[in-house]
N, C-alpha and C positions, 0 to 999 in steps of 0.2 A: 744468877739473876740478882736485879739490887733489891731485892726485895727480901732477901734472905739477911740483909745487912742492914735494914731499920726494923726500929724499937717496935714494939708489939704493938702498945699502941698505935702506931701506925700502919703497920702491915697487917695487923687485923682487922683496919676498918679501911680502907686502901680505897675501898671503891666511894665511900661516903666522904672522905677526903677530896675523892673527885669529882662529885658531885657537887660539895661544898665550894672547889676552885671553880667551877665555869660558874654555877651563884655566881660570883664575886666579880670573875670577870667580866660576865655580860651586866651587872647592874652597873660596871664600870666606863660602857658601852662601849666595848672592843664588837667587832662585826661578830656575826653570831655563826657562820660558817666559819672561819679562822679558826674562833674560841673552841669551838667541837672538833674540828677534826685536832686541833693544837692539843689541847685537853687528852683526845682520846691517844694521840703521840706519845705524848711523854708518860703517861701513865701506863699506858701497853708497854712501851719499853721497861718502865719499872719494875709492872706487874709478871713480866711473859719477857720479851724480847721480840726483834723485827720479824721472825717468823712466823709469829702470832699473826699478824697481819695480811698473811698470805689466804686468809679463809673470808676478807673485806671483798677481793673480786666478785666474788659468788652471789654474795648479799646483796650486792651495789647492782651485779645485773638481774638475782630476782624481782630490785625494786624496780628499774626499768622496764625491764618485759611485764611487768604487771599491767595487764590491758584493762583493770578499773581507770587506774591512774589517767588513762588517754581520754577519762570524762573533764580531767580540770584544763588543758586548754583550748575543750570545743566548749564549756560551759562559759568561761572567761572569756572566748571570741564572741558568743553569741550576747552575752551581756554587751560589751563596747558596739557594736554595731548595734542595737539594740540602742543604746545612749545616744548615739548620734542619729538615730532613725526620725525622731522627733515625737518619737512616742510618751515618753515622758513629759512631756509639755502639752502635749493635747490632754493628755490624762489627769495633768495639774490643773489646766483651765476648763475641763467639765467637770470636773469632780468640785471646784470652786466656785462654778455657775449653782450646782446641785445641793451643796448647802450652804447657799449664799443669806439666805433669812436665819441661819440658827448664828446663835452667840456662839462663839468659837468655832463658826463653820471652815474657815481659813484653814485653821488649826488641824479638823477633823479630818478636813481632805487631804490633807500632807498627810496624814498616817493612814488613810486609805492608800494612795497613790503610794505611799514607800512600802504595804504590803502588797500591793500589785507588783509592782517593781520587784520585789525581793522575789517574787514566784516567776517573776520574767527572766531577769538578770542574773540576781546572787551578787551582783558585783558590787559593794558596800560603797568604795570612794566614788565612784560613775553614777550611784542613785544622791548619794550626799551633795556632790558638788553642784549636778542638775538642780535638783530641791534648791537648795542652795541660793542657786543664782535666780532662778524664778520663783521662790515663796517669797523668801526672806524680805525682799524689798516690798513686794505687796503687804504681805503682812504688817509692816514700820508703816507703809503710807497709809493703811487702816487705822492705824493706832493700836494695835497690837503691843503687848509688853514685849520690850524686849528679851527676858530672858525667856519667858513664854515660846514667841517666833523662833528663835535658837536651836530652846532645848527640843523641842518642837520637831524640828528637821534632823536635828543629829541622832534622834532618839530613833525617830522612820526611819531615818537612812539603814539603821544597823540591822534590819527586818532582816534585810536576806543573808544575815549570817546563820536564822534559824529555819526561816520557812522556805523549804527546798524548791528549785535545785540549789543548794548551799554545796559550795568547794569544801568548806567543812566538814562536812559528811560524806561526803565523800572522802575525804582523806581519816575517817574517823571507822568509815565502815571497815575499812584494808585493816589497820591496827588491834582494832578491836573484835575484829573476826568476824562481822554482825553483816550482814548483805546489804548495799546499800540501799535497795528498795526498802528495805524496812525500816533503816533510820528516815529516809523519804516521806514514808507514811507517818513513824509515830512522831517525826517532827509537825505535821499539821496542824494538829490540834493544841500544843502549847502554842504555835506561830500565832494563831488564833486568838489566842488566850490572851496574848503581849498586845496584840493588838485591839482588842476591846480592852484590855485595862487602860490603855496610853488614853483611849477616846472617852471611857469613863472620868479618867481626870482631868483632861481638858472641860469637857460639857460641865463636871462639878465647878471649875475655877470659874468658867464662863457665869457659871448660873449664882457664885457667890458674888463675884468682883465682873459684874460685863465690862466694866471700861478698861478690865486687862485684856479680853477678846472680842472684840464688840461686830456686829452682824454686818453684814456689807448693804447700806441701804439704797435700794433701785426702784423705779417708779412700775416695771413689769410686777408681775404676780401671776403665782399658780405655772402650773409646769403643761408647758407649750408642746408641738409637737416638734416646730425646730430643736427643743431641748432635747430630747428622747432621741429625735434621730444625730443629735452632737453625742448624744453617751453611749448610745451604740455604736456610734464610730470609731470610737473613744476606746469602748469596753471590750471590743467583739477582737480585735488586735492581740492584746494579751492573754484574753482567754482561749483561746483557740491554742497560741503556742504553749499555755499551759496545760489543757488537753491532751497536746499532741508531745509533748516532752515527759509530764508525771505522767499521763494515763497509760502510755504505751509503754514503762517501767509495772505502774502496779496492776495491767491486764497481762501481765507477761508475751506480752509480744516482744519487747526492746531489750536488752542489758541496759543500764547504765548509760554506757559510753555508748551505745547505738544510737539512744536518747538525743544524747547532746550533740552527736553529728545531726541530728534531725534538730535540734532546738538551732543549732549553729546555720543548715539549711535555710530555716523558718525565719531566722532572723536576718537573711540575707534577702530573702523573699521581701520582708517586712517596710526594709529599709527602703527593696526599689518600688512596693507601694507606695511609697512617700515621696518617692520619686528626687532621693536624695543617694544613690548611690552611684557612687564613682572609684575611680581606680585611687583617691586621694585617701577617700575615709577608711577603702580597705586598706591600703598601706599601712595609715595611721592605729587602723585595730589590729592590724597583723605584728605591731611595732610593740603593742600595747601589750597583748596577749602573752608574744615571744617572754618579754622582758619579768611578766608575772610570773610566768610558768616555769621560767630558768631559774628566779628566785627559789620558788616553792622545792624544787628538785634539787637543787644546790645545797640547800638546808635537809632535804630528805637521807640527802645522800651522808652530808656530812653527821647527822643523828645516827644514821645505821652505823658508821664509824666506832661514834660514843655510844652508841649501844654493845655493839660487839664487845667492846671493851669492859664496859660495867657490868655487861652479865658474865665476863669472862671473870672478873675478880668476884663473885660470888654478890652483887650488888640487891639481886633479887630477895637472896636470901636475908639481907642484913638489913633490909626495910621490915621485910617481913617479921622479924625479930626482934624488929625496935618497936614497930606497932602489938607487936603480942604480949611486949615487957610493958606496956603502958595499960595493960590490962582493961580496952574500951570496949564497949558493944559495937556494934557494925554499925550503929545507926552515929553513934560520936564519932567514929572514922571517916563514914560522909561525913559529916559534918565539917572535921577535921581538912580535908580533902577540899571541898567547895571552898572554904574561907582560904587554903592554900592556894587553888588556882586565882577566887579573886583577886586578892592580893599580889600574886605574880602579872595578873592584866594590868596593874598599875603602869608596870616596866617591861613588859615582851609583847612581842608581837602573837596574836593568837596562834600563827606555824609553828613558832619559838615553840609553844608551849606544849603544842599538839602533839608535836613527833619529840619532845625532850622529856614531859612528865609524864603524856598519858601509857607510853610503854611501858613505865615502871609500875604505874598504878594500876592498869587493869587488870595484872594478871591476882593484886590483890582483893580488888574491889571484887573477882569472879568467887575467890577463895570463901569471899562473907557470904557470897549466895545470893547478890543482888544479878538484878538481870541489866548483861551488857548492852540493850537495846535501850532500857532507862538512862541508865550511866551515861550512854553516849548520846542524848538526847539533853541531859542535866548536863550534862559537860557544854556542851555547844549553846545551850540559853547562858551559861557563867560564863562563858567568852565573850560572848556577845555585850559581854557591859565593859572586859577590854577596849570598847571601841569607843566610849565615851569617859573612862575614869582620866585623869592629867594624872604624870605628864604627859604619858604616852600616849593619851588619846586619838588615835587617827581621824578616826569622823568629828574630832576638834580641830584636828590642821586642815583637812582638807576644806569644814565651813570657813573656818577663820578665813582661809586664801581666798576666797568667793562672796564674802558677807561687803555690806557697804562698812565705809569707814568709819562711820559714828558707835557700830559696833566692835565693844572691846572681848580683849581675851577673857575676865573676868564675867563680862555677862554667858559667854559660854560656858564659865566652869560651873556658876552659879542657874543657867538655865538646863542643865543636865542631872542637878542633884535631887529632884523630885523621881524624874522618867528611872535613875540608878535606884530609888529607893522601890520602883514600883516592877521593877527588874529584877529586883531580889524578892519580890512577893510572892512573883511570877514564880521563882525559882526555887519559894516554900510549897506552892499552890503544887508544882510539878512532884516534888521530891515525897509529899505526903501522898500525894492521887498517881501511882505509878497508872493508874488504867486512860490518864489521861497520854501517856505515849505506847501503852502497848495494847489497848482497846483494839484499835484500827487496824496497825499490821497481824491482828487474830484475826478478824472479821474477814477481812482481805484473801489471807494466804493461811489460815489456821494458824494451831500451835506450831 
């Protein structure tokens, strides 16, 4: 083997060498399937040789036959149909009727509507770009600040990466060994939590600076009974498919993935309430779906690769041995860990990170004695501000391509830097109150 014929330093740390090259490569943005199965090649050859690799078949179809897995692309269909049902719009324009007298009402109802959304959907770029194209101009023509209006939507948008059904958790339950009904539940109540903080800061800025969010003034007043029966139009839509997709998970009646072929049902139903479904827009969701789902699998598969491999060169063990020599308490190891993933959101894709770091970490974070239902609850609100930090920001490309032209890139980066500050508060608030993600699935399903 060539491993027998480099320097010690090298072949004793062989696998953290490894680690260190795909760092390197993917901040260099080589593709991220290439860079891992590439990666996990030439180092298996190093480490082992081409027979090593003969125990990848096994791995690659447990990951497939994994019938959790079958919840991410009935979750991601029923999101896009779901986008194009027009439910998003109606929910934008009653929720904007509803608090049309408060200062920052505008404001308010976009982070209602993106936690709606996020409990409908899950689908991050399809609530951002919606939002997107019908706030954002309302918002400017009120006089709304611009960074305000922005950060605003980008920061809603990113709802449904915490508040379930989240493909996140789902891909976080498998890894981390935790059922995903229970990341399910104990994600509710932080989802909650992100979302009265966003409204607390709006309603403050309003109430210091109103001509940053100023009221929408109309000659009606007082709440009508055409209004009631608009929000119940409005309301009664997504809460029922949330009903019928969480509740039938946390009364155990559903798996998971039973769930979401009923949520994928429900949103097909929804759509021809609206009397907007055609053999076009399925296409178009079925086009959508395919192409996300290949992605998420293609990188799943290619991680099991570079995992095989780094747990084959003793990888596990030599993390574990670098954190022990640094002599920290478990509580500076979270620590340690959170500020690593943020920092990696800067530059990967939240998948990237999911199926590359959390493998290696959990099995240490279980070692300190923290509970993996916390963990993967705190892991998935620190992703979630991936989706707003530059360069990488997605729910910043995705507003930017739908915002008017007077909007620059720079009021984006500048109207997200509040909502990232109040996402990390979130994510002290979580990390110190673990009862705030494991209250609920005790309550629910016991110890």
């Amino acid at each position: 083997m060539l491993i027998d014929s480099l320097p010690f330093w090298i072949a004793d740390y062989l696998a953290g060498w490894m680690f260190l090259t795909l760092t390197v490569l993917l901040m260099m943005g080589f593709p991220v399937t290439f860079t891992l199965l590439g990666t996990a090649l030439v180092f298996g050859i190093i480490g082992f040789d081409l027979t090593f690799f003969d125990l990848l078949p096994l791995r690659i179809w447990g990951v497939m036959g994994n019938v959790t897995f079958m919840a991410v692309p009935l979750f991601v269909f029923m999101g896009l149909m779901l986008e194009k049902s027009g439910l998003a719009e109606d929910l934008l324009e009653t929720m904007a009727l509803v608090f049309k007298k408060v200062h920052g009402g505008l404001a308010i109802s976009v982070v209602v509507v993106g936690g709606l959304l996020g409990a409908s959907t899950g689908v991050v770029g399809a609530t951002v770009v919606t939002m997107g194209l019908l706030s954002v101009p309302v918002m400017l023509r009120h006089g709304y600040k611009t960074t305000l209006a922005t950060g605003t939507v980008a920061a809603s948008g990113t709802l449904g990466q915490i508040i379930p059904p989240s493909i996140i958790l789902v891909l976080l339950g498998d890894i981390l060994q935790v059922p995903v009904g229970d990341l399910f539940l104990g994600a509710l109540i932080p989802g909650m939590i992100l979302v009265g903080l966003y409204i607390l800061y709006i309603w403050f800025i309003a109430f210091i600076r109103p001509q940053s969010a100023p009221s929408i003034q109309t000659s009606d007043s007082g709440i009508s009974r055409e209004l009631v029966i608009q929000v119940s139009k409005a309301l009664l839509p997504p809460l029922l498919l949330m009903v019928s997709v969480l509740g039938s998970i946390f009364a155990g009646i559903a798996t998971p993935t039973e769930s979401a072929a009923m949520g994928a049902v429900g949103a097909l139903a929804l759509t021809a309430f609206h009397r907007r479904l055609n053999l076009k827009m399925i296409q178009d969701a079925m086009q959508g779906t395919t192409k996300l789902t290949c992605m998420v699998f293609i990188i799943l598969v290619a991680a099991n690769a570079f995992g095989l491999v780094f747990r084959g060169l003793d990888g596990d063990a030599l993390i574990q041995e670098f954190i022990e020599s640094l002599q920290m308490n478990p509580w500076e190891v979270i620590l340690i860990v959170m500020l690593l993933i943020f920092i990696l959101g800067f530059f990967l894709d939240f998948i990237e990170i999911c199926f590359i770091h959390i493998p290696v970490l959990a099995p240490i974070i279980a070692d300190l004695g923290f509970n993996p239902l916390w963990f993967g609850v705190l892991f998935a609100v620190n992703l979630q501000t991936s989706f707003m930090t530059p360069p990488f920001g997605f729910s910043l490309f995705y507003l930017k391509a739908v915002c008017p032209p007077q909007v620059k890139t720079m009021h984006l980066y500048r109207g997200i830097i509040p909502f990232v500050a109040i996402q990390l508060f979130g994510l002290f608030l979580i990390a110190f109150w673990p009862e705030t993600t494991t209250w609920l699935p005790q309550l629910v399903f016991g110890d």
